[in-house]
N, C-alpha and C positions, 0 to 999 in steps of 0.2 A: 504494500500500500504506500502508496506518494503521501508526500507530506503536503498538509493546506499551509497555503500561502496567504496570514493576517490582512498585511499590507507593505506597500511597496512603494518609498517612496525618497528622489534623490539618491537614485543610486543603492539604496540599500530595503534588504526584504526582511518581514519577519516571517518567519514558518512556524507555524504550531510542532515541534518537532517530538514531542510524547508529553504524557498524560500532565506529567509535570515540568516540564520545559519550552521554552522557547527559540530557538535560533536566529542570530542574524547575522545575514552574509552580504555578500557586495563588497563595494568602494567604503570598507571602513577602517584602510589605513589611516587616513588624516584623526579621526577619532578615536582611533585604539585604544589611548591614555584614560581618556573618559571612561566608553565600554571598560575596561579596564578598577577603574573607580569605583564602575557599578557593579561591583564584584562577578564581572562577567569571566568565563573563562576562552582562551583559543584552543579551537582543536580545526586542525590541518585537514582532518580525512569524516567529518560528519556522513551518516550516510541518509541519503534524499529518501528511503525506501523503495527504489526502484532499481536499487545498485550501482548508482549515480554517486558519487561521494562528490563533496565539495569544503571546500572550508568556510566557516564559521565562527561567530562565538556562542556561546550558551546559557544563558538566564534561568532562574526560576520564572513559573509561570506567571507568579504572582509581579514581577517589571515588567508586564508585558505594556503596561497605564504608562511608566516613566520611559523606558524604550521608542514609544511610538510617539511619546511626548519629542523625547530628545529628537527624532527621524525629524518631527514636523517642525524644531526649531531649526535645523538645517534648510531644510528646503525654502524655507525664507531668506536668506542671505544669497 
């Protein structure tokens, strides 16, 4: 099963990636630091569930509010 895709925006996606987490992947070098802040973690090889791997980082589900907060302050500037 594929993972759903939250929202997507500025370069960067969220995916519903299991029961309890989040994913976000894209153009989120410039940001890292932050994600990073946000006690997000990197993993290089996530996998899409379709045998697709990609990289991302990983949130609890529960930043998915401050996540898409942060996405929509980008996309302003």
């Amino acid at each position: 099963m594929t993972k759903e895709i939250i929202a997507s925006v500025n370069g960067l996606t969220v995916i519903n990636y299991s029961e309890k987490a989040i994913a976000v992947t894209g153009e989120a070098k410039a940001i890292k630091d932050t994600l990073k802040a946000m006690s997000g973690w990197f993993n290089k090889s996530l996998d899409m569930g379709d045998g697709t791997k990609f990289p991302g980082w990983i949130f609890k589900k529960d930043q998915l509010e401050a996540i898409v907060g942060l996405m929509g302050t980008l996309d302003k500037k």
